[in-house]
N, C-alpha and C positions, 0 to 999 in steps of 0.2 A: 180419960182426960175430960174436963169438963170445961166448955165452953160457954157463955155468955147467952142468953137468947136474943140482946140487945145484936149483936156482931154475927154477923153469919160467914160461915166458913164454908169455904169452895174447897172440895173434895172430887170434885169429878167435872169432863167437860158437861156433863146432863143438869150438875149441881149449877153451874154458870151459866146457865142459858135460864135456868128456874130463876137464878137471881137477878140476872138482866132483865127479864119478864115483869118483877114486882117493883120495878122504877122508872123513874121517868127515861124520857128518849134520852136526852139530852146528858144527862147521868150514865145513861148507859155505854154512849160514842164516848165519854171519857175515860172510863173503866175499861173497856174494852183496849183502846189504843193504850194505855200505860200495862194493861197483862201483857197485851203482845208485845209491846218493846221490851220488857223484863224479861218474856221469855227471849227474846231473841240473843238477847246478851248474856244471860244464863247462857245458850247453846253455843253460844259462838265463844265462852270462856272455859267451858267444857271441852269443846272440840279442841282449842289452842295446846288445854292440858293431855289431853287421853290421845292426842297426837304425837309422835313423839318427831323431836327433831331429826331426819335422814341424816346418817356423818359420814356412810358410804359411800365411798368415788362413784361407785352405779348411776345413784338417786343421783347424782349433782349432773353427771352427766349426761343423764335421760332428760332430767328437768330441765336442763338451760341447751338441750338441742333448738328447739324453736329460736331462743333468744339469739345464741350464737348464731344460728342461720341470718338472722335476719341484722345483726352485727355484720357479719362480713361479705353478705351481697352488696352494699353499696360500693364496698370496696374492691369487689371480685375483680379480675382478668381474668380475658380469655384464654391467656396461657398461663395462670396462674397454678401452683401447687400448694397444699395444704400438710403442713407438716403436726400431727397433735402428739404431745409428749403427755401420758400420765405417770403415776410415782406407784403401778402395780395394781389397782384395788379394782380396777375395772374390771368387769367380765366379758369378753370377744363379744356376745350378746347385744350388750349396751352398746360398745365402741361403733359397731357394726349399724345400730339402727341410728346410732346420732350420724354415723358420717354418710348413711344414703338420705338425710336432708340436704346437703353440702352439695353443693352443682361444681362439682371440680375439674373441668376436661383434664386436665393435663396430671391427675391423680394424687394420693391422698398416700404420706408414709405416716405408720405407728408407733410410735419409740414408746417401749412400756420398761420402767423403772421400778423395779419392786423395794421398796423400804424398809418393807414391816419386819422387826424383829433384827434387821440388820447392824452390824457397826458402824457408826457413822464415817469412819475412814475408807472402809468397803464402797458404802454408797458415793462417799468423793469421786473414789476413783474409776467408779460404773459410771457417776453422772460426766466427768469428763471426755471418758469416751463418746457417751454417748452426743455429747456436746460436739466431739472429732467427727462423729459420722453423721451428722445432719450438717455441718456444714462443708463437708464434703461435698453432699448433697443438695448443699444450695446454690455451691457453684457450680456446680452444670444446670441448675432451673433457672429460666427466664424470670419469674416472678416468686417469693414465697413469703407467704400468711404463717406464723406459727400459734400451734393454740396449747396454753400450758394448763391443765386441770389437773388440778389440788387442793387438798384443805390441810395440808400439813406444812406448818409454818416452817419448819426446819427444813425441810422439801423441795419449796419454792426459794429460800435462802441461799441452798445451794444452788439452785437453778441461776438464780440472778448473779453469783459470784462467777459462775464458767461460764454463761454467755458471755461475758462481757471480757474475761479472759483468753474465752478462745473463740473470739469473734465470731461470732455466729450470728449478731442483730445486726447487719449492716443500716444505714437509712432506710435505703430502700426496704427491706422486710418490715413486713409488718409483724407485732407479736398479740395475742390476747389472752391474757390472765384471766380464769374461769374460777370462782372459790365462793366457797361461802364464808370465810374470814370477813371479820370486820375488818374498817380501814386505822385506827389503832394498833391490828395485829399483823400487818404489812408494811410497815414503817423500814422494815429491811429490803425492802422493792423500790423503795424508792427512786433510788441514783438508779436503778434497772429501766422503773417507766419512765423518767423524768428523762433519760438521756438517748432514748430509742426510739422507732418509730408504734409507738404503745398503747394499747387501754386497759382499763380493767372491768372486768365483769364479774359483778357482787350477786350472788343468789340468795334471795327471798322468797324461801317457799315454806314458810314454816305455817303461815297463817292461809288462811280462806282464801284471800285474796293474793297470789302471786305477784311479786314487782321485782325485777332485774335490774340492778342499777349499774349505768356505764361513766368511769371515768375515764379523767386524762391528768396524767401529772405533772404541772410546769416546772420547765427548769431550770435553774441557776437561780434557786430561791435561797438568801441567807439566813431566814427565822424558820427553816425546815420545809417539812414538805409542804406544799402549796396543789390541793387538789381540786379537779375544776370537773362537776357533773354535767357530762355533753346529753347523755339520751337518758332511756328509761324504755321499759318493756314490760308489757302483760297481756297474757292470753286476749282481753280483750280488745284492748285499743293496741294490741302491735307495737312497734317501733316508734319513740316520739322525741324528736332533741328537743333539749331544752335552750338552746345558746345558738346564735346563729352559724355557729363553727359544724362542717361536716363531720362524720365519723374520720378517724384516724387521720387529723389535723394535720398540716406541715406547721407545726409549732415552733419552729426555727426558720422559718422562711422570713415572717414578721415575728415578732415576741408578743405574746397577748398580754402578757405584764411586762412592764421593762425591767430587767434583771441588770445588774450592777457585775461584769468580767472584769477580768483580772488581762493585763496586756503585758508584756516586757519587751522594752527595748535600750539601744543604747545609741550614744551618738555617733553620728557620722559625718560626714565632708558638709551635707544637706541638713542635718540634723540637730538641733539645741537642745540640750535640757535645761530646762525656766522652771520657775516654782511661782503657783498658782494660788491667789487665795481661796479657801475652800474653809469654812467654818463646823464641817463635819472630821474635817480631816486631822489628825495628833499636830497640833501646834499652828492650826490654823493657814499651811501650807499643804500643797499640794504637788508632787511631783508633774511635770508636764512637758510634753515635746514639741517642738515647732518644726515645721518643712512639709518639702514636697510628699512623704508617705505620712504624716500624720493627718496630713490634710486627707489622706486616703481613707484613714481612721474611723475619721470625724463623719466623713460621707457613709460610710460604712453605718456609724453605730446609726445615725440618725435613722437610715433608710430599714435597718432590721429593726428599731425600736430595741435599744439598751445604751446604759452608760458604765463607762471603762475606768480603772483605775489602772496606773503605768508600777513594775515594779520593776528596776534595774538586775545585773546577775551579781555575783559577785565578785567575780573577777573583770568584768565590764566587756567581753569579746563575745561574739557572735558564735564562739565552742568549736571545739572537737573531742571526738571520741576517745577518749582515755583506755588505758589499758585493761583495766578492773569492767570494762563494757559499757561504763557510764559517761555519760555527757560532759561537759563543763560549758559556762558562759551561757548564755541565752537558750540553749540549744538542752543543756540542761533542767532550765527552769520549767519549759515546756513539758519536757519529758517525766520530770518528778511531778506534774500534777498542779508546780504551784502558779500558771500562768495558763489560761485558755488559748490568747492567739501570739507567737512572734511575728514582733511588725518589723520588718525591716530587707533587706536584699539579700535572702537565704539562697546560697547558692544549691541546687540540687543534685544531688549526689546519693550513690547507693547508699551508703551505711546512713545516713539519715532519713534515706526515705524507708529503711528499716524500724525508723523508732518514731519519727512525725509525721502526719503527712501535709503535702504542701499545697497551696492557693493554684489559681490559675497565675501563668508565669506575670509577672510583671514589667520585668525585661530581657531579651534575649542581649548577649555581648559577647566582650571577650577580655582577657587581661594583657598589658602592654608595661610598657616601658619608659618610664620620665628619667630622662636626663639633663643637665647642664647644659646650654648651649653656648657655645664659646663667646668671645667679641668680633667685635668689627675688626678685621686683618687684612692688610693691601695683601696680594700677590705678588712679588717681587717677578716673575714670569709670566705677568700679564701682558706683555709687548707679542706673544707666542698667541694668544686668546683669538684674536682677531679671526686667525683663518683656522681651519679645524684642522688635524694634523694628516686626513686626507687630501686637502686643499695644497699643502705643504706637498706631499710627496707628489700632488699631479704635476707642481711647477716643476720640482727637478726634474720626473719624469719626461716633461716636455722638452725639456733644456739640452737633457743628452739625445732625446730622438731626432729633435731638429737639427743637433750638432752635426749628428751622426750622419743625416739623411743628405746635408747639403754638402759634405766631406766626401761624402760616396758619390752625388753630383758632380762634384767638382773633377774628381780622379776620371769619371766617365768622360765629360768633354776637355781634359787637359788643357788646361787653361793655363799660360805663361803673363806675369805681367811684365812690365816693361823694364826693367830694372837685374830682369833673369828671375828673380824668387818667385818661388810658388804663395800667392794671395790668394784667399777665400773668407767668407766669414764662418766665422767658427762663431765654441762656446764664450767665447769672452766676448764676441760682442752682442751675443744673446744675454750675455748676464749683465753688461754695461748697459743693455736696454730696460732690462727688469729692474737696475739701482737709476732708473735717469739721469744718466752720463751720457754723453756724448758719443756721437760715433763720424769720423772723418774716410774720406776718399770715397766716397759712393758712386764716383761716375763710372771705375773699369768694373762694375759689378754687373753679371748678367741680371736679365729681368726678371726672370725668378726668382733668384734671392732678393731682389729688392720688393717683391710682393710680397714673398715670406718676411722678411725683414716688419712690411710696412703690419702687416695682421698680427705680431709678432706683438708691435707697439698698442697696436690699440688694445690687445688685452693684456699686456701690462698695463696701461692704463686705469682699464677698471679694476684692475688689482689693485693698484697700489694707493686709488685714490679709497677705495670700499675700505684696506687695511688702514687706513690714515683717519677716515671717520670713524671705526671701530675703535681702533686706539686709544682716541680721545676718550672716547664714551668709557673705556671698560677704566680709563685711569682714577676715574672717577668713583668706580666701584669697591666697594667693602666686603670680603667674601665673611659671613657667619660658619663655622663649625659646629658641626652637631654630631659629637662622639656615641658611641655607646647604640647605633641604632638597631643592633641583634641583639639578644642574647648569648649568641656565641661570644660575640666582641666583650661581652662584657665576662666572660667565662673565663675567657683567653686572659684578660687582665688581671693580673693577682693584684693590684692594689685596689682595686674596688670592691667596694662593701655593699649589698644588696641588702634593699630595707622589705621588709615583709608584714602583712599586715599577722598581729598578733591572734592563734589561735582560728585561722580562718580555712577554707575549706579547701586550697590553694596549700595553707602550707601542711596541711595533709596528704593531698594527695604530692607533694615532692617528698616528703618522710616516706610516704610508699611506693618510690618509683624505685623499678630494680635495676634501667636501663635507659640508656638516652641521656639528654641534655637535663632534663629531673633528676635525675640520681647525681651529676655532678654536683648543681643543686647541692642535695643533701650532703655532698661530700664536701661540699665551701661552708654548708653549717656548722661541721664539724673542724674545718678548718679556723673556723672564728670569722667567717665573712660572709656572714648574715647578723643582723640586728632587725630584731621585732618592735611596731609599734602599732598603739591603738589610732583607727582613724579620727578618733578627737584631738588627736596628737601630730596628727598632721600639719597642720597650718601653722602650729609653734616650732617645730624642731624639722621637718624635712626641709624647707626652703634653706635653711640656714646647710644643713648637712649639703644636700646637692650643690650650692654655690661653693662650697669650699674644690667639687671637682673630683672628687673618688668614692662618690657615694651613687646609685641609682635608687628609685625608686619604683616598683614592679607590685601591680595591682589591678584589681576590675576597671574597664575604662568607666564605669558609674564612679569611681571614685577620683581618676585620675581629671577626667573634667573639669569637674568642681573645685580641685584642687590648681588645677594654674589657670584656671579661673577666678581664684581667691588671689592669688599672685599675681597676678595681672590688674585685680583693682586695686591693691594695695601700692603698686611699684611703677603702674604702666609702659611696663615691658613686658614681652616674651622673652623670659629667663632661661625657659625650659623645653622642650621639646619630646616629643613620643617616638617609640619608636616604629617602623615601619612594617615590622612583623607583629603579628597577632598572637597569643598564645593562648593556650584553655579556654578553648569556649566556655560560655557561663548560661543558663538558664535560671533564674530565682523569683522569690516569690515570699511571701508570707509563708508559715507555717502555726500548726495546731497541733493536738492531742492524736493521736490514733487513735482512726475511727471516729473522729469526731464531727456531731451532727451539724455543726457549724458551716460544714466545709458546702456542700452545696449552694448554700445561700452567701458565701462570700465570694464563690465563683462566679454566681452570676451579679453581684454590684460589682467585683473587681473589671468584669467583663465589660461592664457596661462603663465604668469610668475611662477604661483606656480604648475604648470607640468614640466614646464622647471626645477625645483630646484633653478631656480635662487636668492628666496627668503633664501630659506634658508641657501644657501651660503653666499651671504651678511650679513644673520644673524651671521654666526658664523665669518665672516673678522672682523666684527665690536665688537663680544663681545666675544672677547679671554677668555680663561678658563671659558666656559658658562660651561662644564661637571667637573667642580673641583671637584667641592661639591656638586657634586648631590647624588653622598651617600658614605658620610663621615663614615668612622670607627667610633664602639663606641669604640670598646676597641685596646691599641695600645702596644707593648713592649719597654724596656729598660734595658739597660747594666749599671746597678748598685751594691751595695753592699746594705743587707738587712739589714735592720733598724728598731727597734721593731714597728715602724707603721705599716710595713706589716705583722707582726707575732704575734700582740695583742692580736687577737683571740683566739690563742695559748696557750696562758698564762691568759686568763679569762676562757678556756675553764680549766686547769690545776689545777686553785687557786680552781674551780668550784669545780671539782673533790677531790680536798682535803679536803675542806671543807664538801661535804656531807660522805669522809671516817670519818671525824675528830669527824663530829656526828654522825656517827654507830658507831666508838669506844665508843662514851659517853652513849650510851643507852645500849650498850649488857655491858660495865663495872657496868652501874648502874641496869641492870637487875640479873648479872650474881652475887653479891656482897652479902657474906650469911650474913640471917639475924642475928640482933646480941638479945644475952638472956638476 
């Protein structure tokens, strides 16, 4: 080959130093600096090639020891354990030097999953097991880290379907995703990191320079996954966040983008549904609730940072468990997925705390009994009221002892009066005393009966004047009736009809009572004397059904409140009355998804609204005159003129009296009557 003598060609470094030599300086620092940057990109595009990419679990897991170490010291505990799952490809060798980086006191389990070569049906049913015995294992640790390394997309796919199946990522656990997949090729992790306490860690070690990249992935994103790079790692410069967020965020405490949830509720005693303008929303309305728990809401979404859309159920009740295992009403919509939180008075109960779980309580109660309260009624045997019927029996008591006492007196000192007949005072002139009549011939009495006699008087006296003021007073009095205050009573009566709130956790548990006052319950269901309604349905059809007089109404007292407290501002009366026994305790609250990472940070704003008082003010803005009627007078007075309805008694007691003089006259005339010859 023949080259040019004009152009000189470098052939060796001794060639390049010759031709450095035969130019100026200045020529020379340029020539220089532009070979050595050529060559250095030459070598460094060479190396990239003649390197070949690691795709064995080894290499990933030798290379991102440092990184992972230095990952999950920030987040260590002291009683922490360290659980690492790989999918087989590792060698005891590698596992062994990556986890003597790892400061683990409380130690380190290995779940090794082999893949290669497998059916993927096989692998389901190994990764679930192995799913079953790590979380086993996590409920007896105080604290656990899990570390999952893989670079097999179908791998990690299943990983993320049976974690989350067989619960195994509670909040609390943390997990870290170890791969050299791009983030395109995890797109099936998502709803795994996004809903867990999570990160992920990307291995870049293909090139000269090593870089570890760590995410996090936000969630309740509706244009897909939304992924946010917190650190970065490399042999040189170590550990470095990029965002002022720590390693493994409480990303549900506050929301670092505000995400738009899904809410269902329905109305109640408290509760309105309003439609809202909203220009985003299908026709320019908006579903929306008013009261004392939306206002719970509202506090709610503001202070986590998100905003809530409401979706009703479709049968409109608060659910019960169906036969098939499934939900209905509210209680359903949760549970299929299609609603994050229910807002409203979830009573809590086993079989739903099997499929929700629930808020901190909102209120402790109990359920009770609204009945009809009768009218205002005299007592025709109010002349009897005055003195208690103890009082009643001391007077006669005293009447025969005195009688007794002064007849036994008399016979001891034999006392004749003038005239030859035996005198003394007896019971009649002790009961002539007690009617204030008259009493003649006092002077042939000794002076002790006339002491007794006189002590005699003056407490008659204050008897009869005490029963003479009471009298008055009680004629004046209207006694109210208040039927139905058991549930027995109201058991006992076959013409009463008990209203039940529809689908609610109340009339579940009487469908499943075998025994007791619940099971009869169920047997009056089937009798036809129960009728269900929804509590929006309250305030238009029970008042009306209870005033007719053979209907009750039997409910949470959250609901019974409100309810003749709505009665009471409509009417201004106490129509109704509760009753005196309590039944089913209640404890209720919000509820959510199982397992869902919401629940921590709603227990602590719920916690803090109902210390605050703020609930309960709300409660009483919204349901004026809630203490009306909480304890109605039974009995009430009035400024009228008497009317033989209040004085009947009176006069049945009078005719009484006549008629049994009218027959002692007839018997001592017909005894006393000589016989004829």
């Amino acid at each position: 080959m023949v080259k040019s003598p004009a152009t000189p060609v470098v052939t060796s470094c001794s060639g390049l130093l010759y031709y450095l030599s035969g130019t100026r300086w200045t020529m020379k620092m340029v020539v220089t600096m532009t070979l050595l940057l050529l060559l250095l990109v030459i070598a460094t595009v060479l190396s990239a090639v003649s390197l070949p990419r690691p795709d064995d679990e080894t290499d990933t897991l030798t290379s991102a020891g440092e990184a992972v170490e230095a990952v999950l010291a920030p987040a260590s505990h002291t009683r922490c354990s360290v659980f690492l799952l790989t999918d087989g490809i590792s060698f005891t060798s590698s596992i062994l030097n990556s986890l003597g980086r790892l400061s683990v006191p409380w130690g380190v389990a290995v779940f090794e999953l082999a893949v290669d070569g497998q059916d993927a049906n096989v692998t389901q049913a190994q990764l679930s097991r192995v799913v079953y015995e790590a979380r086993r294992l996590r409920q007896v640790s105080w604290c656990v880290t899990v570390v999952v390394v893989s670079n097999d997309a179908a791998f990690l796919a299943a990983f993320a379907e049976w974690s989350l199946k067989g619960r195994l990522l509670v909040w609390p656990t943390r997990l870290l995703v170890v791969t050299r997949l791009h983030l395109p090729e995890l797109h099936h992790l998502h709803k795994l990191l996004s809903m867990t306490n999570s990160m992920l860690l990307i291995v870049d070690d293909a090139a000269i320079f090593k870089r570890y990249k760590v995410y996090i992935h936000l969630p309740y994103n509706p244009r897909g996954p939304q992924v946010m790079r917190v650190a970065s790692w490399t042999p040189q410069r170590g550990l470095s966040l990029k965002t002022h967020l720590p390693l493994f965020p409480d990303k549900f405490f506050k929301f670092i983008s505000q995400p738009r949830l899904v809410v269902t509720m329905e109305e109640a005693m408290t509760t309105k549904a309003v439609t809202k303008a909203d220009p985003e929303a299908p026709g320019g309305q908006r579903l929306w609730f008013t009261g004392s728990v939306p206002n719970v809401m509202e506090a709610i979404a503001e202070s986590i940072n998100f905003s809530y859309t409401y979706v009703r159920s479709p049968d409109r009740t608060w659910g019960t468990k169906l036969p098939n295992g499934s939900w209905s009403g509210m209680m359903g919509v949760v549970t299929r997925g299609e609603a994050d939180i229910g807002l409203g008075y979830f009573i809590m109960t086993v079989s739903r705390a099997e499929d929700v779980d629930f808020t901190w309580p909102m209120i402790v109660s109990y359920s009770g009994i609204v009945a009809p309260r009768g009218g205002a009624e005299v007592d025709p045997w109010g002349f009897l009221l005055p003195l208690q019927p103890l009082v009643w029996t001391a007077i006669l008591t005293a009447l025969l002892v005195l009688s007794s006492g002064i007849s036994l007196l008399d016979v001891c000192h034999s006392r004749k009066f003038v005239n030859g007949g035996s005198r003394t005072m007896d019971a009649y002139d002790l009961l002539r005393v007690l009617l204030q009549q008259d009493i003649s011939k006092l002077s042939n009495r000794w002076w002790w009966e006339r002491l007794v006699l006189a002590v005699w008087m003056l407490m008659t006296l204050v008897l009869t004047r005490s029963y003479a003021g009471n009298l008055m007073a009680l004629l004046a009095v209207r006694h109210i009736s208040e039927p139905y205050k058991t549930l027995r009573e109201v058991l006992d009566d076959p013409s009463v009809t008990m209203i039940w709130q529809e689908n609610s956790a109340n009339v579940q548990y009487f469908r499943s009572a075998d025994q007791g006052m619940f099971r009869e319950v169920r047997e009056a269901e089937t009798a036809g004397r129960v009728k269900f309604l929804q509590p929006s349905d309250y305030n238009k059809k029970v008042p009306v059904l209870l005033r007719r007089g053979d209907h009750v109404l039997i409910d949470a007292e959250i609901l019974l409140k409100p309810f003749k407290a709505e009665a009471f501002s409509s009417t201004g009366r106490c129509d109704f009355h509760t009753s005196r026994e309590h039944y089913l305790t209640i404890i209720a609250g919000l509820i959510t998804q199982m397992n869902s990472p919401l629940l921590p940070a709603l227990h602590n704003r719920i916690l803090r609204i109902l210390e605050s008082g703020l609930y309960d003010q709300w409660t009483k803005e919204i349901t004026p005159n809630s203490t009306s009627c909480a304890h109605p007078p039974t009995k009430i007075t009035v400024n009228t003129s008497l009317s033989i309805t209040n004085i009947w008694g009176m006069f049945v007691a009078l005719g009484t009296g006549l008629a049994l003089g009218l027959l002692m006259f007839v018997l001592e005339f017909l005894t006393s009557c000589p016989p004829r010859l």
